[in-house]
C-alpha positions as CSV (number, residue, x, y, z in Angstrom):
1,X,93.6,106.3,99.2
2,X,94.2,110.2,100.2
3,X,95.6,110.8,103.6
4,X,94.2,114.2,105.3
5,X,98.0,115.2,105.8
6,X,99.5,113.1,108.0
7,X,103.4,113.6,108.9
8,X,106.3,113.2,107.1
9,X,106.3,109.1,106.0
10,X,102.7,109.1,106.6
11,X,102.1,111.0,103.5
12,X,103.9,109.6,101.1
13,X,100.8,109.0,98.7
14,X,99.4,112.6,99.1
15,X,102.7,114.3,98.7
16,X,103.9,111.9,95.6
17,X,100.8,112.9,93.9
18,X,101.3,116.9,94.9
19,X,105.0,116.5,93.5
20,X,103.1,114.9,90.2
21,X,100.8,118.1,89.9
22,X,100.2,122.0,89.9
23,X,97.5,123.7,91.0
24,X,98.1,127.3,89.4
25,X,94.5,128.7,90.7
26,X,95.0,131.0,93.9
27,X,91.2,130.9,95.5
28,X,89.4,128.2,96.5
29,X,86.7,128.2,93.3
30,X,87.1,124.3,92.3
31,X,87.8,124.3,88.4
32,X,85.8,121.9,86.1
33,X,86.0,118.1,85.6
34,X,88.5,117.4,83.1
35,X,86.5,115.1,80.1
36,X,88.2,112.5,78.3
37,X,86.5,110.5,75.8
38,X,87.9,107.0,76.0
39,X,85.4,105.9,72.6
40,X,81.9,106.8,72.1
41,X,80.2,107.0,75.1
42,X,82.5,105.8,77.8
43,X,83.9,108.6,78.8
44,X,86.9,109.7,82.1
45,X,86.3,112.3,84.2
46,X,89.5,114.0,86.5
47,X,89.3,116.6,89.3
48,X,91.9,118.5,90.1
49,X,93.9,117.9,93.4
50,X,92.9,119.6,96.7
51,X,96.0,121.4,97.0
52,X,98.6,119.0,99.0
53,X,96.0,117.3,101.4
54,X,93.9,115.0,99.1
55,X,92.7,114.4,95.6
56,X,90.2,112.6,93.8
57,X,90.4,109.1,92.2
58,X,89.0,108.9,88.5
59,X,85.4,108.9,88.0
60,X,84.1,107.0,84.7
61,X,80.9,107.3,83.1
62,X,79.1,104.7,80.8
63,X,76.1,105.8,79.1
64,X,73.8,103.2,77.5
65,X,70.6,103.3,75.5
66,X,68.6,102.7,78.4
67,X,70.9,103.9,81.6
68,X,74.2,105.2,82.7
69,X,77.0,103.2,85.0
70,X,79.5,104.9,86.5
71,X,82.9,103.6,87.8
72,X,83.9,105.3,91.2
73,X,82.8,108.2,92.7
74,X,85.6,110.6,93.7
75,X,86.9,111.8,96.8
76,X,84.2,114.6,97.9
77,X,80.5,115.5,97.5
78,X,81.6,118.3,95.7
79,X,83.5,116.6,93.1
80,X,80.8,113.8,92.6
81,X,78.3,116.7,92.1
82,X,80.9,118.3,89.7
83,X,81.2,115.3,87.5
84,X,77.1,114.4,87.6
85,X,76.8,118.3,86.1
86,X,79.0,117.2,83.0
87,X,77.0,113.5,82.5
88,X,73.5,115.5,82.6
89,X,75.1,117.4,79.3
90,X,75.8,114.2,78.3
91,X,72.6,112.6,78.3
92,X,69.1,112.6,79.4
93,X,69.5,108.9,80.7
94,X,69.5,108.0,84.7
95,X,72.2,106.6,86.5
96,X,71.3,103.2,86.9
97,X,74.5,101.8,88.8
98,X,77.5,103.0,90.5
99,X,80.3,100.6,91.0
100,X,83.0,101.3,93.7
101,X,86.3,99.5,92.8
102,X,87.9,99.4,96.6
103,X,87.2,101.3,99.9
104,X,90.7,104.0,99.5
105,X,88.1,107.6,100.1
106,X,88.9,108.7,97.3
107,X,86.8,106.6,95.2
108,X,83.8,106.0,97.0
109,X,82.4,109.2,99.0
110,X,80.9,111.4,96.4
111,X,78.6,107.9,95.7
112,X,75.7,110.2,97.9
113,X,75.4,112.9,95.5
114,X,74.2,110.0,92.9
115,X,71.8,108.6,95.8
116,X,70.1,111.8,96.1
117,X,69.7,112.5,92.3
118,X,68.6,108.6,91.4
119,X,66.9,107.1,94.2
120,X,66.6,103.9,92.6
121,X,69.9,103.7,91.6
122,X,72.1,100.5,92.7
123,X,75.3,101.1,94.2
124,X,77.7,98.0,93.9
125,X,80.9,96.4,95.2
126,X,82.6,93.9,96.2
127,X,81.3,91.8,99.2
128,X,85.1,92.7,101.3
129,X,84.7,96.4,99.7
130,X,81.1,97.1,101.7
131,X,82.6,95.7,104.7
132,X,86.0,97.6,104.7
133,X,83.7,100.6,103.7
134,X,81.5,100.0,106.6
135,X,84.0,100.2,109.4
136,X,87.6,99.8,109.4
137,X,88.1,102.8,106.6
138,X,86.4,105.1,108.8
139,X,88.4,103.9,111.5
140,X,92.1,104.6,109.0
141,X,91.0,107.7,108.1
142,X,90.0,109.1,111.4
143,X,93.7,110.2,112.2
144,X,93.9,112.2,109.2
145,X,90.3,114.2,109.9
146,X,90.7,114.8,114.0
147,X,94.1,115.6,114.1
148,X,96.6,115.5,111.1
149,X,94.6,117.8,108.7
150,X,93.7,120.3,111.4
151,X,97.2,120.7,112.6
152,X,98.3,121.5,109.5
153,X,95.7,124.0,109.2
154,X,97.2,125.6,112.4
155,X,100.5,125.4,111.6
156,X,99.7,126.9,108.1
157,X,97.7,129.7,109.5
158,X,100.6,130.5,111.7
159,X,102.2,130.8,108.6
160,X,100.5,133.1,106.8
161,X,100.5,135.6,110.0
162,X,104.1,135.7,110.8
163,X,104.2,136.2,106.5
164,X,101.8,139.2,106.6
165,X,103.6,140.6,109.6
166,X,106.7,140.7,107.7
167,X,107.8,143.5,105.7
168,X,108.1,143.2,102.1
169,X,105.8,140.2,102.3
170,X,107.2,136.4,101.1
171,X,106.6,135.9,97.6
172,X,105.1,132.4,98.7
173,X,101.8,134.2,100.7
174,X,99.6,133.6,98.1
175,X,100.6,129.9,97.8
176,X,100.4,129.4,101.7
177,X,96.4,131.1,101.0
178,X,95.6,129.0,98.8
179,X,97.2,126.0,100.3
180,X,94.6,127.3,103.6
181,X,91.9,127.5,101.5
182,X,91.9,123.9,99.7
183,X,92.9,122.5,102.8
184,X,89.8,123.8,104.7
185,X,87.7,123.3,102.0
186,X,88.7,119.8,101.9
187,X,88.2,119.1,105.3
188,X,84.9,120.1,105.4
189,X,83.8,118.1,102.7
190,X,85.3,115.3,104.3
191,X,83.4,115.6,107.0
192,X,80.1,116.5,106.1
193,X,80.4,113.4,103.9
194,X,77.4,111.0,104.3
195,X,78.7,107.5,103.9
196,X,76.9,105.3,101.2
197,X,77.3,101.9,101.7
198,X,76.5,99.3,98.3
199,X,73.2,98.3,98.1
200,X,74.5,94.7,96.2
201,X,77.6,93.1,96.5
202,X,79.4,90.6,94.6
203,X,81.4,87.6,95.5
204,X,83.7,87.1,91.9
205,X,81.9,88.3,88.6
206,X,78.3,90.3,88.2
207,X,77.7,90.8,84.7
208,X,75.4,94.1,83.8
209,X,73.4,95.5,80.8
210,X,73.1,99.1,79.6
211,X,70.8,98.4,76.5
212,X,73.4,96.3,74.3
213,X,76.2,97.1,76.3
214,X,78.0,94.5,78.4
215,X,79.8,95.0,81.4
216,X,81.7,92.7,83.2
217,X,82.5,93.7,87.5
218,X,85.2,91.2,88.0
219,X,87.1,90.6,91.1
220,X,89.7,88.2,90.7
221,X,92.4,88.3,94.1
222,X,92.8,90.2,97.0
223,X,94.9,92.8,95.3
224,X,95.5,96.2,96.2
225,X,92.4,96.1,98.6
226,X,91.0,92.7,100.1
227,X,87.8,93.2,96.9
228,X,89.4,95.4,94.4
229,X,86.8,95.9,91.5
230,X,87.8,96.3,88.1
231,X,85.4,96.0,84.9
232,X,85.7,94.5,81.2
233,X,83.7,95.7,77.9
234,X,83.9,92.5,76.5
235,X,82.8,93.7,73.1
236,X,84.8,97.2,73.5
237,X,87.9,95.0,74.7
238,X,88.7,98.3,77.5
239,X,89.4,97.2,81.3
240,X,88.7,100.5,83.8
241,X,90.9,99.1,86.7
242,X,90.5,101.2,89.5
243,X,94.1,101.5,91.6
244,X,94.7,97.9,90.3
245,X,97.0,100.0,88.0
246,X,97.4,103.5,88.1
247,X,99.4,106.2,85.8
248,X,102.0,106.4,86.0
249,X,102.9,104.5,89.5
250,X,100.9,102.8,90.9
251,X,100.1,102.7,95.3
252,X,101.2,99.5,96.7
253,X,100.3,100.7,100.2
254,X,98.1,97.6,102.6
255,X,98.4,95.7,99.0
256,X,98.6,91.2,98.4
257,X,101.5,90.8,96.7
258,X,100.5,87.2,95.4
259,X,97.3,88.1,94.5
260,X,97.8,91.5,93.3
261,X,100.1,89.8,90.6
262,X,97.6,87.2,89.5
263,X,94.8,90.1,89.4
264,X,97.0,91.9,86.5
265,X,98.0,88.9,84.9
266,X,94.5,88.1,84.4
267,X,93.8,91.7,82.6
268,X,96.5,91.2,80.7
269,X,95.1,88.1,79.6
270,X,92.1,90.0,78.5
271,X,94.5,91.5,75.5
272,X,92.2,94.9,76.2
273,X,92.7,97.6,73.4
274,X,92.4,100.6,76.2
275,X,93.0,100.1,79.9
276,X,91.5,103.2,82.5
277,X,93.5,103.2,85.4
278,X,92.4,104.7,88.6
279,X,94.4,107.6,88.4
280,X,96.2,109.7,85.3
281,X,95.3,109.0,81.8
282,X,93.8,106.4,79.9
283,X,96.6,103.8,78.1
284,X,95.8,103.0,74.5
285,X,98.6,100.1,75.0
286,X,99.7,97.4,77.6
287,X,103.4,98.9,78.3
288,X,103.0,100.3,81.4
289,X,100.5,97.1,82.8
290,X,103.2,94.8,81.6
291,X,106.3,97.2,82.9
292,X,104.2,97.2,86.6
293,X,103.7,93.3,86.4
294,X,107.4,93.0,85.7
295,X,108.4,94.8,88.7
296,X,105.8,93.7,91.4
297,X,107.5,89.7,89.9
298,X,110.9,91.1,90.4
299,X,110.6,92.9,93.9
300,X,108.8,89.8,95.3
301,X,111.6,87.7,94.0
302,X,114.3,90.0,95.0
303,X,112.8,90.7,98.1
304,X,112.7,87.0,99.7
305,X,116.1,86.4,98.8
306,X,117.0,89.5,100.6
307,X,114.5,88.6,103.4
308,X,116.0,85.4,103.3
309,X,120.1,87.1,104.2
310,X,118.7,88.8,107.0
311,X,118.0,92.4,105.1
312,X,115.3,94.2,106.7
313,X,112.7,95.7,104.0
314,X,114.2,99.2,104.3
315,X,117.5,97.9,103.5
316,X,116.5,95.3,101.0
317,X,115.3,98.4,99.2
318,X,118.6,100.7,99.2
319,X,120.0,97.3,97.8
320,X,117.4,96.4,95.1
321,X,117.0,99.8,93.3
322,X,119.9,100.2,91.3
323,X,119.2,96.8,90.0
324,X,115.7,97.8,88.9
325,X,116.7,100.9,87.4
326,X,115.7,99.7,84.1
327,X,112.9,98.8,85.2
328,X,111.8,101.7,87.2
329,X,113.2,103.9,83.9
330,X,110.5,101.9,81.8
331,X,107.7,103.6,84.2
332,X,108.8,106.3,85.0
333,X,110.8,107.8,82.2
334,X,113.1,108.5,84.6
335,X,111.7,111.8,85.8
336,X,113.1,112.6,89.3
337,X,109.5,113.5,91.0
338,X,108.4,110.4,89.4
339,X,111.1,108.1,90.1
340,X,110.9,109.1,94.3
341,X,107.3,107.9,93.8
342,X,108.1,105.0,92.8
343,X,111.0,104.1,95.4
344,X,108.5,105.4,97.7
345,X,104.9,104.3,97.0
346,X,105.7,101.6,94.9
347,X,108.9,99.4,96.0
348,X,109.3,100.5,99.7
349,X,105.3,100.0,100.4
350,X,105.5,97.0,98.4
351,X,108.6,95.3,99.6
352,X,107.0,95.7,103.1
353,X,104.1,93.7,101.9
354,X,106.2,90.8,100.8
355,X,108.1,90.4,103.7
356,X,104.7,90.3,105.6
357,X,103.3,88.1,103.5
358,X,106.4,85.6,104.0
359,X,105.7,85.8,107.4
360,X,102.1,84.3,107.1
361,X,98.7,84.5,105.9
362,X,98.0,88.0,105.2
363,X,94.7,89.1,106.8
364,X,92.2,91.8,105.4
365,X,93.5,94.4,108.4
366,X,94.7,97.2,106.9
367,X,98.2,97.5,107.2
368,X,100.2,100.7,108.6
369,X,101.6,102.9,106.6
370,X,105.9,101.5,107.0
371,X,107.5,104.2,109.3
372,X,111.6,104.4,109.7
């Protein structure tokens, strides 16, 4: 989920990720899809960031004999349309399905560009998914698009003219341009977006056929989202797992704790050979899956006996991270960028979410983003 520059602990996701990434290009030309072949014919596709505001989630393509499926749509027409360019090279076949894995933007609203090109094409999620996607995500994001992102905008532009008044110029002008530009750019893609809702949902498993491929759309608990998709290649033993699990850290933000776990103890059940996450590079191993179960098991543990002595979450979370350390280390290699992601987007977000789920039944309301 991409926040259209919200204040300070509002952005934590959008920031994490620009702390994670460089964008060394100084116009607003979008560069190319990067390809990565995951094994014959499956293959990743990642655009690059949109400066600090946004970015896209992976988009993955499986080409059959007789069709093509892919696996989330990015963040922006523009990107969708970017990474339909690079599958036409790819083969002559039509898109025959498009599966959303949750409702976070950044998966789900280049799925019109597809639309347009393959009018017959079926567009799939979960049952929860097309009904988060149908009002209460418009609703979340609204903020970001009518207020947030243009007042950066101002305050940017201001920026750049007290810069270009001054005499020599800041080194930093080009970067404040070209922060302008991909932020403008992005927010008109945003909202010239035309919202595609599936045409079939699914309630727990919908099994599809690309000539003698299988693919499995699985949805085992409320997870990150309230109907997180994920797929299995039963015969290629690879999982593509949406923001169930993303490299390296993963977004806890509005997630089930409970059921979050159970989802990844199920794909690691599967024993998969290759694992896609949502974002960052594919894993030819189970290491980081199993290093992520290990600390959602731990904080939720660590964080109802700290709930239990009277700790609120943000406190609970000063407490708890030196005794993860190892943990976080694991994920993180402890990198410094890296390891404030994690304090940030994985254990604070997530410690919040146990505490509400100890307080009752979790609903499928998307939470608030924890403010100090």
């Amino acid at each position: 989920m991409t926040l259209a520059c919200p204040p300070k602990r509002t952005a934590r996701k959008w920031v994490a990720i620009a702390v994670l990434v460089s964008v060394s290009t100084l116009t607003a030309q979008r560069p190319d899809p990067m390809r990565i072949q995951v094994v014959e014919g499956i293959y990743l596709f990642r655009t690059a960031p949109y400066g600090e505001v946004g970015l896209d989630g992976n988009s993955i393509a499986i080409i059959g004999s007789d069709g093509v499926l892919v696996f989330d749509t990015n963040g922006t027409p523009s990107a969708a349309a970017a990474v339909l360019a690079q599958i036409r090279t790819l083969t002559s076949q039509p898109v025959r399905y498009i599966v959303n894995s949750h409702w976070h933007w950044d998966h789900w609203y280049g799925t019109e560009v597809y639309t347009k090109a393959f009018p017959n094409v079926t567009v799939i999620a979960h049952e929860k998914t097309k009904m988060m996607m149908a009002g209460p995500a418009i609703e979340f994001n609204k903020p970001g698009l009518e207020q947030q992102l243009p007042a950066y905008l101002t305050q940017l532009n201001q920026r750049i003219a007290k810069a270009e008044s001054a005499t020599p110029s800041p080194a930093n002008l080009p970067q404040l341009k070209q922060a302008l530009a991909d932020g403008r750019f992005f927010l008109e893609q945003k909202n010239s977006v035309h919202h595609t809702l599936p045409t079939q949902t699914y309630a727990d498993k919908l099994t599809l056929k690309l000539g003698d491929r299988e693919i499995q759309v699985l949805h085992r608990d409320r997870a990150i989202t309230p109907g997180d998709s994920f797929l299995y290649l039963p015969k290629e033993k690879i999982i593509i797992a949406g923001d169930l699990l993303i490299n390296p850290v993963t977004f806890a933000l509005s997630s089930y704790p409970t059921g979050w776990i159970k989802t990844l103890e199920y794909i690691d059940s599967l024993d998969a050979s290759i694992i896609v996450p949502g974002h960052g590079e594919p894993l030819g191993d189970e290491r980081l899956l199993k290093a992520t179960i290990a600390v959602l098991k731990d904080l939720q543990k660590r964080g109802a006996d700290a709930k239990a002595r009277g700790l609120d979450p943000d406190a609970a979370r000063a407490e708890l991270m030196p005794q993860i350390k190892e943990l976080m280390v694991t994920i993180t290699g402890d990198q410094p960028a890296v390891n404030r992601a994690f304090e940030i987007q994985l254990v604070d977000w997530f410690l919040h979410r146990v505490y509400d789920e100890l307080n009752g039944p979790l609903t499928d309301a998307i939470a608030p983003i924890p403010q100090k």
